[in-house]
PyMOL CGO cylinders between C-alpha atoms (Angstrom):
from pymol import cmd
from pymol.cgo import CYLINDER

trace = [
    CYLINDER, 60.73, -41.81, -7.61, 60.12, -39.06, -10.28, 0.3, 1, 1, 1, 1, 1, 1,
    CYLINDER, 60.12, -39.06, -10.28, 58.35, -36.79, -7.54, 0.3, 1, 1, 1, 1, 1, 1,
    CYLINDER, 58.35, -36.79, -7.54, 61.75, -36.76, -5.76, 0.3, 1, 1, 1, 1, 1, 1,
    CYLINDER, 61.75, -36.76, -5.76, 63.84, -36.36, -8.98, 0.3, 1, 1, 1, 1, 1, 1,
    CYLINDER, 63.84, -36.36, -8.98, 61.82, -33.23, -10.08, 0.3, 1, 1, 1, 1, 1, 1,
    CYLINDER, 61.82, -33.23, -10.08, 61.99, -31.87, -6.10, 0.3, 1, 1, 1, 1, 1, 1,
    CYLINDER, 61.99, -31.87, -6.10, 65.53, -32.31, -6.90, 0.3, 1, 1, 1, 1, 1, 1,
    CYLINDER, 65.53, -32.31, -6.90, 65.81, -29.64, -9.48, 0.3, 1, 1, 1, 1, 1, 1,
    CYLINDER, 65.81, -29.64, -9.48, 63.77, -27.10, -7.87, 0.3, 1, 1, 1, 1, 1, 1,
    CYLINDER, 63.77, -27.10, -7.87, 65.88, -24.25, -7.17, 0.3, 1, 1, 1, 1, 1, 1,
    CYLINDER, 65.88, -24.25, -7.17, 67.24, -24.80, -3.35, 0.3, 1, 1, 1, 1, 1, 1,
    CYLINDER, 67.24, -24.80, -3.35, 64.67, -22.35, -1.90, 0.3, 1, 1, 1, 1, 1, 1,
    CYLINDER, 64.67, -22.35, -1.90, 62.17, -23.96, -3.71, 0.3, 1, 1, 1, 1, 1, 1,
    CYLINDER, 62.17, -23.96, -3.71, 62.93, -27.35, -2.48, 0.3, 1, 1, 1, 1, 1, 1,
    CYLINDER, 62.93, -27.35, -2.48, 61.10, -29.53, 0.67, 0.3, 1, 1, 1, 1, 1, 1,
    CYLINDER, 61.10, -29.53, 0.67, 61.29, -33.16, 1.83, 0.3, 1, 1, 1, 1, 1, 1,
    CYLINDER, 61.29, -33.16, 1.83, 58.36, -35.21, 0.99, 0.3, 1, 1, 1, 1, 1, 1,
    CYLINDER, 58.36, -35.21, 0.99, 56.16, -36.13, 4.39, 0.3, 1, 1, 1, 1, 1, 1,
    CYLINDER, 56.16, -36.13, 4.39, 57.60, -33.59, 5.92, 0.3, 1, 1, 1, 1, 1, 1,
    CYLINDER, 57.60, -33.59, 5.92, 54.81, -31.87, 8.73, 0.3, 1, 1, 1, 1, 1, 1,
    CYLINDER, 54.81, -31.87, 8.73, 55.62, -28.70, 7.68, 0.3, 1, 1, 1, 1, 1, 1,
    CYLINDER, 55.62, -28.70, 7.68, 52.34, -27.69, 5.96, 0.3, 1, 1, 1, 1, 1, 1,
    CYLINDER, 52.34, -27.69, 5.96, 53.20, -28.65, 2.43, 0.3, 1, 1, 1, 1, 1, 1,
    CYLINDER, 53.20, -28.65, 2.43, 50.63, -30.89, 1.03, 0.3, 1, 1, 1, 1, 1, 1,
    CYLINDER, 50.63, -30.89, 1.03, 50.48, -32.29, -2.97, 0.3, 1, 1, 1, 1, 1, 1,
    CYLINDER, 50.48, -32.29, -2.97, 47.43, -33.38, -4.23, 0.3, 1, 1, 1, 1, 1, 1,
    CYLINDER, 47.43, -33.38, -4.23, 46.00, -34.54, -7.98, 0.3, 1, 1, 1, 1, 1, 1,
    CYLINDER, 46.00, -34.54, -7.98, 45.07, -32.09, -10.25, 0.3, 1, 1, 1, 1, 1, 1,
    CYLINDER, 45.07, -32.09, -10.25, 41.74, -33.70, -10.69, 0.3, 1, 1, 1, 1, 1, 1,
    CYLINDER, 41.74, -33.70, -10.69, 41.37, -34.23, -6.98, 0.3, 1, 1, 1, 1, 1, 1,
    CYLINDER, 41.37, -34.23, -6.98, 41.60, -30.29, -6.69, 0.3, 1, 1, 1, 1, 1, 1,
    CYLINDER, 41.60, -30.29, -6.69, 38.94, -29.53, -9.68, 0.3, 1, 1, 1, 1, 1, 1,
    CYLINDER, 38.94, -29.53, -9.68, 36.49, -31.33, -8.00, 0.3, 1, 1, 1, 1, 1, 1,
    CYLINDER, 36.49, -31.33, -8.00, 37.25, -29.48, -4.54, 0.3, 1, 1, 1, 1, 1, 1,
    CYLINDER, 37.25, -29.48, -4.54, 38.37, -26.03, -5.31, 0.3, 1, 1, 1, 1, 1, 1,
    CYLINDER, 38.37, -26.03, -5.31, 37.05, -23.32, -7.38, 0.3, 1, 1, 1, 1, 1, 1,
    CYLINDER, 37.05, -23.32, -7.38, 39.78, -20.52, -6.85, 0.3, 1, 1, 1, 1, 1, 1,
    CYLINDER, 39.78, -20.52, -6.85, 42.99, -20.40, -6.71, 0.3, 1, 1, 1, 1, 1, 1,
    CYLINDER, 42.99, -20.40, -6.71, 45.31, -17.87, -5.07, 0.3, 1, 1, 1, 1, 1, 1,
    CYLINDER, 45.31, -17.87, -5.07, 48.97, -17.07, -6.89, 0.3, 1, 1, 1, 1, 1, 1,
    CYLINDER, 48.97, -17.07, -6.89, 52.05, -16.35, -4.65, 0.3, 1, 1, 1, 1, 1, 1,
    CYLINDER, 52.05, -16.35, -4.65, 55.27, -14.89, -6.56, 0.3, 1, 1, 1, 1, 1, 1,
    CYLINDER, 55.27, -14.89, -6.56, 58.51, -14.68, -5.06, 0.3, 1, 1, 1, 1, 1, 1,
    CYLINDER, 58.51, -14.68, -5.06, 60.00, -12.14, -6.47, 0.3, 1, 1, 1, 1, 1, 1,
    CYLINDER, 60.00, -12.14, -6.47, 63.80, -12.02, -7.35, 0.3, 1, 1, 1, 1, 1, 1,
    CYLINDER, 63.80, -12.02, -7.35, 64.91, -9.11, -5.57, 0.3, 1, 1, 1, 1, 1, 1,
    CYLINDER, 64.91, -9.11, -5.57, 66.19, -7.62, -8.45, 0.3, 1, 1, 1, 1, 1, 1,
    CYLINDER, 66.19, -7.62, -8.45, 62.72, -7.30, -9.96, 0.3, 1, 1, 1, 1, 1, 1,
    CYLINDER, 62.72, -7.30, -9.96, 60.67, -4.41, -10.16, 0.3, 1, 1, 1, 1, 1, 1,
    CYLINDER, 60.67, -4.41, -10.16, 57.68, -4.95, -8.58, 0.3, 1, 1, 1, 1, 1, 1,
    CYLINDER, 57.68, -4.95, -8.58, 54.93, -4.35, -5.86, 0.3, 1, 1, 1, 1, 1, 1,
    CYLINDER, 54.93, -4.35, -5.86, 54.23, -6.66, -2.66, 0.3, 1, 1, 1, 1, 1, 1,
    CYLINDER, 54.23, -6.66, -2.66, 51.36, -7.25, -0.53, 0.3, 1, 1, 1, 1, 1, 1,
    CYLINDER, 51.36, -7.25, -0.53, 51.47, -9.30, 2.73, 0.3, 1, 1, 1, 1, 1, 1,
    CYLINDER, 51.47, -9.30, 2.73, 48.45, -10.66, 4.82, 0.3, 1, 1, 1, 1, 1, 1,
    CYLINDER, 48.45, -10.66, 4.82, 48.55, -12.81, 7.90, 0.3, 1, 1, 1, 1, 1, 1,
    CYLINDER, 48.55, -12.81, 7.90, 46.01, -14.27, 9.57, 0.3, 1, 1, 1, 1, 1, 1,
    CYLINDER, 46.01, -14.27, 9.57, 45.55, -13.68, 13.06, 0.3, 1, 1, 1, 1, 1, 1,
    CYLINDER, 45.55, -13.68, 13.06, 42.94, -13.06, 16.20, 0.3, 1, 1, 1, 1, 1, 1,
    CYLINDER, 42.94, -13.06, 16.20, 40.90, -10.95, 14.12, 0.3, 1, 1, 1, 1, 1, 1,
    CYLINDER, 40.90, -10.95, 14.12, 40.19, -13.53, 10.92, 0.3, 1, 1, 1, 1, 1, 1,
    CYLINDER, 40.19, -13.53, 10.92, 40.07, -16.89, 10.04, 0.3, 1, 1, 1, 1, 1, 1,
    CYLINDER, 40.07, -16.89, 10.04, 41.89, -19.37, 7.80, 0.3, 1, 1, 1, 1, 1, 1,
    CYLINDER, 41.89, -19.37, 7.80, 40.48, -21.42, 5.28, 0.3, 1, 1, 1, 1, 1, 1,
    CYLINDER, 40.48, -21.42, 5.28, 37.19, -21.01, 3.81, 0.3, 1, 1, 1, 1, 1, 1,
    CYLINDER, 37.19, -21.01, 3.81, 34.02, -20.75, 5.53, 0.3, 1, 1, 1, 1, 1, 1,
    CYLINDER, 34.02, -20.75, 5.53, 32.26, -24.01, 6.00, 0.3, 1, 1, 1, 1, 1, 1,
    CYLINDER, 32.26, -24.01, 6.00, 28.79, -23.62, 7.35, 0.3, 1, 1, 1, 1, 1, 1,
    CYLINDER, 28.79, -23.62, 7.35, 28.21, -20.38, 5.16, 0.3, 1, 1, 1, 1, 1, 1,
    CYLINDER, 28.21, -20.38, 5.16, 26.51, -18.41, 7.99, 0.3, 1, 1, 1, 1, 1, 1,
    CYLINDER, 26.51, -18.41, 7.99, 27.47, -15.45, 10.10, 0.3, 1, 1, 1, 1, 1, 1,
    CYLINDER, 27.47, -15.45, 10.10, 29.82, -14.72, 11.89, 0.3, 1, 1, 1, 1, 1, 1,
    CYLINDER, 29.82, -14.72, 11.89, 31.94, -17.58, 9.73, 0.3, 1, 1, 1, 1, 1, 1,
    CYLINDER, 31.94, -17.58, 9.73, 31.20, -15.54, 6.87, 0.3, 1, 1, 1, 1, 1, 1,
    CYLINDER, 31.20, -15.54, 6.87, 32.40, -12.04, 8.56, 0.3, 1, 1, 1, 1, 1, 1,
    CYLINDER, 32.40, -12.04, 8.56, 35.42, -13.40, 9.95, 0.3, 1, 1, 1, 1, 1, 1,
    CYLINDER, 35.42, -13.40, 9.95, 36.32, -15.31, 6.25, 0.3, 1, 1, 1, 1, 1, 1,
    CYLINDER, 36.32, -15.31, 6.25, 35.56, -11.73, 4.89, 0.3, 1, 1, 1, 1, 1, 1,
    CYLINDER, 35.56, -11.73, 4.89, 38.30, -10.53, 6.96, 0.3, 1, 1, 1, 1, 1, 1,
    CYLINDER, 38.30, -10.53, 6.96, 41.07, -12.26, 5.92, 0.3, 1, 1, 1, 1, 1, 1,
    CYLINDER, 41.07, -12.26, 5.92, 43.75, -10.20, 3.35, 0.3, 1, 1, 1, 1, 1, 1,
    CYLINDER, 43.75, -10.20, 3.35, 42.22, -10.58, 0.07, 0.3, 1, 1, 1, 1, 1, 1,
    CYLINDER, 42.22, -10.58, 0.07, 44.07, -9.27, -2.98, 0.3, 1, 1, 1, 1, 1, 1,
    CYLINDER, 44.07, -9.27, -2.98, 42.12, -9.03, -6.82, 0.3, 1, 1, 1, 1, 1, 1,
    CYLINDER, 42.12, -9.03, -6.82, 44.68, -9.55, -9.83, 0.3, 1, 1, 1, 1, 1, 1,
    CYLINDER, 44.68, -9.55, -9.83, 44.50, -9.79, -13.70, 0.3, 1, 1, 1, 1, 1, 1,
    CYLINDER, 44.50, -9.79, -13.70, 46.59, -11.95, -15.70, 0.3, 1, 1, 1, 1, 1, 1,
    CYLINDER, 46.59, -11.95, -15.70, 46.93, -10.28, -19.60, 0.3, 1, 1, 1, 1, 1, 1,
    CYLINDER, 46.93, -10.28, -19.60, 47.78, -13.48, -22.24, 0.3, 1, 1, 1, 1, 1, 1,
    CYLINDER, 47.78, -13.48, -22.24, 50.12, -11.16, -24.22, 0.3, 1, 1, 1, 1, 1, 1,
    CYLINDER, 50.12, -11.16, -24.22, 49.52, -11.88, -28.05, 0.3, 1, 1, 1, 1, 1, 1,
]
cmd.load_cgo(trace, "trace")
């Protein structure tokens, strides 16, 4: 199965076993246009890297996922959740 073959060369930390319930899900890429509109980026960081990390957690005081009836207090819980803003430069 070529999903398992590339799986395979992920580096080991990268790596998880297909149908596995741990929270991993793959999907289409044209399955996720039609249903997303953002996307939020993750970096592990080697620890030799310079760099600057944020963490976030949901808890008792937010929610996860995105609001789905759009009205209050969905939409001031959602609001709650950590957020972070970044910029990705295309260097010429």
């Amino acid at each position: 199965m070529l999903l398992q073959a590339y799986i395979d060369k992920l580096d080991p930390d990268e790596r998880f076993i297909l149908n596995e319930d741990d929270g991993t899900f793959l999907m289409c890429f044209s399955d996720w246009r039609v249903l997303f509109n953002n996307v939020n980026i993750a970096l592990d960081f080697p620890e030799l890297w310079t760099g600057v990390r944020f963490q976030g957690k949901w808890d008792e005081f937010c929610c996860g996922g995105t609001p789905v009836n759009g009205k209050e207090p969905m939409l001031t819980e959602w609001a709650r959740n950590p957020q972070y803003l970044i910029e990705v430069l295309k260097v010429p």
